[in-house]
C-alpha positions in Angstrom: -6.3 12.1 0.4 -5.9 8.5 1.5 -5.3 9.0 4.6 -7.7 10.6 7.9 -6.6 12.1 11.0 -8.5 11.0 13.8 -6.5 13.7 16.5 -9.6 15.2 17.3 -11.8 11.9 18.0 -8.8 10.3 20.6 -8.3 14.1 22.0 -12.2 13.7 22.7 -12.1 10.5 23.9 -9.1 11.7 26.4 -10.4 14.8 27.4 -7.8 16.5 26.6 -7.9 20.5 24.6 -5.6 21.4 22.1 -3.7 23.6 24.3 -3.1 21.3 27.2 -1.6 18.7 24.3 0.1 21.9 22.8 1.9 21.6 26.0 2.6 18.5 26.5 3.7 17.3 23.3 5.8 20.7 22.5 3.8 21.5 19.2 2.4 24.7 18.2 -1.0 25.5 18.5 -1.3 26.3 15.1 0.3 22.9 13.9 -2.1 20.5 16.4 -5.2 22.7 14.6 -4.1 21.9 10.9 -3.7 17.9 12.2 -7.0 17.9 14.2 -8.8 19.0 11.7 -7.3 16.8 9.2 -5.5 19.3 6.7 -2.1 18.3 7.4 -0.1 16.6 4.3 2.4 15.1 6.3 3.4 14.7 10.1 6.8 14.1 11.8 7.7 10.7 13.3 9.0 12.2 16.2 5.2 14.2 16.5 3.4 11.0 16.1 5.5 10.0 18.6 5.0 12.6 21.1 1.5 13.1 20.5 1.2 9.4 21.0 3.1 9.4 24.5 0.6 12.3 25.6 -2.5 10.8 24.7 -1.6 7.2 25.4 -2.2 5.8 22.0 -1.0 3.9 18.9 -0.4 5.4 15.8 -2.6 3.5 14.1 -5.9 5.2 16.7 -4.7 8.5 15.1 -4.1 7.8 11.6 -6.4 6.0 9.2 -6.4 4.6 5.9 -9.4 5.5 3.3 -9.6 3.6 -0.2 -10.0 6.7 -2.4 -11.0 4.9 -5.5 -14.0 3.2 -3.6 -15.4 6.4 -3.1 -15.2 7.6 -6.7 -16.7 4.5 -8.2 -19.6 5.4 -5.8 -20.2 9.2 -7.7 
């Protein structure tokens, strides 16, 4: 996949555990595990939106862009 979730490296750099976001951000546990550790195919404006509110970020600090087919011409 093209895209990486960087959830755990801002949670890190916050402080913040998955449960006290769980709370804030009204998300289950389960749901902020599958994002953090980057196995999520697809994430709700409105959860971007909240997760970025709770962790006082920009969308762009949590999600990231990979070039898949510069990876491939490197195997």
């Amino acid at each position: 996949m093209s895209i990486n979730i960087n959830l755990n490296v801002v949670m890190a750099k916050r402080r913040i555990g998955l449960t006290e976001l769980s709370d804030k951000v009204g998300v289950t546990l389960a749901n902020l595990s599958i994002l953090k550790n980057n196995k999520a195919r697809a994430i709700r404006f409105s959860t971007l939106d909240a997760i970025c509110k709770a962790l006082d970020c920009q969308p762009g600090d949590i999600l990231e862009y990979v070039d898949d087919t510069s990876m491939e011409s490197k195997e």
